[in-house]
C-alpha positions as CSV (number, residue, x, y, z in Angstrom):
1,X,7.0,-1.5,-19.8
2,X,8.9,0.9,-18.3
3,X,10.9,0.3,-15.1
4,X,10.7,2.9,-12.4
5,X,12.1,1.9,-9.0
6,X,11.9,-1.8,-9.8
7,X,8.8,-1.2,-10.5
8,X,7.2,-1.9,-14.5
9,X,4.4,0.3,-15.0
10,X,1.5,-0.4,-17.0
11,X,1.8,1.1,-20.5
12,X,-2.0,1.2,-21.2
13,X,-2.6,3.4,-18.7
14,X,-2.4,7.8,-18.4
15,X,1.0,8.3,-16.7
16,X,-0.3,9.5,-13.5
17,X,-2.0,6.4,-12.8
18,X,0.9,4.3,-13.5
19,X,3.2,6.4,-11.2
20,X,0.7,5.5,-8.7
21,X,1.9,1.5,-9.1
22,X,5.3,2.6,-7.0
23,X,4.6,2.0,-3.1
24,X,5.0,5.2,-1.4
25,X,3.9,7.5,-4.5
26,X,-0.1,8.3,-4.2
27,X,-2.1,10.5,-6.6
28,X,-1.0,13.6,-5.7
29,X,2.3,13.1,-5.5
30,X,2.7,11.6,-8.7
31,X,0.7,15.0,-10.0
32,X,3.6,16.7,-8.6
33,X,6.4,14.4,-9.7
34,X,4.9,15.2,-13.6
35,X,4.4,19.1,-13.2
36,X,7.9,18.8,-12.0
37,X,9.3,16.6,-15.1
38,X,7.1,18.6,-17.3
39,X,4.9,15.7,-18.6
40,X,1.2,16.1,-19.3
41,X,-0.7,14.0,-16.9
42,X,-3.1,13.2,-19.6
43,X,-0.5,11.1,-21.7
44,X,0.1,7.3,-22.0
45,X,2.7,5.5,-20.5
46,X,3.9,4.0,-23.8
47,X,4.3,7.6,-25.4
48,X,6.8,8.6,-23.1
49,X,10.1,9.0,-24.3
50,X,13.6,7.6,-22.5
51,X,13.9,10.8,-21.6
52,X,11.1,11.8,-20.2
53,X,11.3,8.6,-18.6
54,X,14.3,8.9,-17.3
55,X,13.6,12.5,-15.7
56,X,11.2,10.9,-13.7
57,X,13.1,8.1,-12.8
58,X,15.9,11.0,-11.1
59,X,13.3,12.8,-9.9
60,X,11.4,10.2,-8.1
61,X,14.7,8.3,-7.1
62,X,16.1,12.0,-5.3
63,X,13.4,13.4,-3.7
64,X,10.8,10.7,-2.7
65,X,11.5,7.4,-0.6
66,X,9.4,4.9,-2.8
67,X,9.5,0.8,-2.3
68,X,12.4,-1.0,-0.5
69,X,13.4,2.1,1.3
70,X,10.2,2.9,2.4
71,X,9.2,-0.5,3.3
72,X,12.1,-0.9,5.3
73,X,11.6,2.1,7.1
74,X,8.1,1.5,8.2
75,X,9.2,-2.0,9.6
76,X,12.0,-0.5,11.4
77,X,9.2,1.9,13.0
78,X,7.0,-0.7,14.0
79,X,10.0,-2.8,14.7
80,X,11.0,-0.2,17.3
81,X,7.5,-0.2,19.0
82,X,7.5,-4.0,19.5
83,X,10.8,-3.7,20.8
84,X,9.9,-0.9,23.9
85,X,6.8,-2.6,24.8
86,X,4.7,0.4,24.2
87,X,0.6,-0.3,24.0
88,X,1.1,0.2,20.1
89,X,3.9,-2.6,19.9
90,X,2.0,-5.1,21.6
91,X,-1.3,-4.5,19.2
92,X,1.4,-5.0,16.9
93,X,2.8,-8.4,18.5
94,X,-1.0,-9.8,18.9
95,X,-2.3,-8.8,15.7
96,X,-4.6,-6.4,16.8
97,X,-6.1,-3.1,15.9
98,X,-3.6,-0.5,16.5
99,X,-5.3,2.9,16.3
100,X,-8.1,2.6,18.9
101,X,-10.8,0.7,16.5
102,X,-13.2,-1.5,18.6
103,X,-12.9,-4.8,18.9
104,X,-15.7,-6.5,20.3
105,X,-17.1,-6.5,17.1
106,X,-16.4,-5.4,13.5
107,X,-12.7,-6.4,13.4
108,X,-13.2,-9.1,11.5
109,X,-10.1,-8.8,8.9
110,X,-7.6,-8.3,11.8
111,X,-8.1,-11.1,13.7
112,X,-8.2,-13.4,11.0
113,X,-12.2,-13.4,10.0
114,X,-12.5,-15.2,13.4
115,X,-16.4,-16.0,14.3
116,X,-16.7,-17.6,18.3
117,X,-20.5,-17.0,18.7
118,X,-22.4,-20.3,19.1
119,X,-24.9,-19.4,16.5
120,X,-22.8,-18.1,13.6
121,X,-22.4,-21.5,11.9
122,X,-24.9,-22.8,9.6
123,X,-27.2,-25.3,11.2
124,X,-27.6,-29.0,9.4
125,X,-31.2,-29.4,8.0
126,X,-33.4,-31.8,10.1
127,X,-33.1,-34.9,8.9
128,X,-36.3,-36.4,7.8
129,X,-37.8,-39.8,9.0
C-alpha cells in the first residue's frame, strides 16, 4: 500500500478513489492532482510506479493542505470562535447545530440521539391475569 500523507491507500482501487482516502482531498481535486502528475485516472493503485507515486506525493504535499495540517487548522478556526464568544462558538461549546438548522426537531445526531417526549419509549405489554 502506498503511503501518501501518512496516509496508505487502498491498492484495489482506480487511483482517483484512493486519493480521495487523504482528509482534505475530495474527488475533484484528486482529478486535478492526476491530470497534473500525468496519471490516468482510470488506473490501479497497485500499478503505479515509485515514480509516479512519488510525483503525487510532491504535488499533493506542495500545493494542497491535506490531514494534520488541515485538521489543525479547522480546530484552530473553531477554536477561535469559542474563544470570542460569538453565537457560532457557543453552538460550538453546547454541541449544537451551527449553521441555522432547526432544532426543535430533526437534530437528532447532534444532540446525541436524545428522545424527551413522554411517548417515545416502548410501552410494556399488559400483563395478563
Amino acid at each position: 500500500m502506498p503511503r501518501i500523507s501518512g496516509v496508505s491507500i487502498p491498492e484495489k482501487k482506480q487511483v482517483v478513489i484512493s486519493l480521495t482516502y487523504i482528509f482534505g482531498i475530495g474527488p475533484s481535486i484528486s482529478r486535478r492532482v492526476l491530470q497534473e502528475a500525468k496519471i490516468s485516472q482510470t488506473k490501479k493503485t497497485s500499478e503505479l510506479t515509485d515514480e509516479e507515486t512519488n510525483r503525487l506525493r510532491e504535488i499533493i504535499e506542495k500545493k494542497y493542505k491535506v490531514e494534520g495540517e488541515l485538521r489543525r487548522e479547522r480546530r484552530e478556526a473553531v477554536d477561535r470562535l469559542k474563544r470570542i464568544d460569538c453565537y457560532r462558538g457557543v453552538r460550538h461549546k453546547r454541541g449544537l447545530p451551527v449553521r441555522g438548522q432547526n432544532t426543535r426537531t430533526n437534530s437528532r445526531t447532534v444532540r446525541g440521539n436524545v428522545r424527551k417526549v413522554a411517548g417515545s419509549g416502548r410501552k410494556a405489554p399488559p400483563s395478563a391475569k
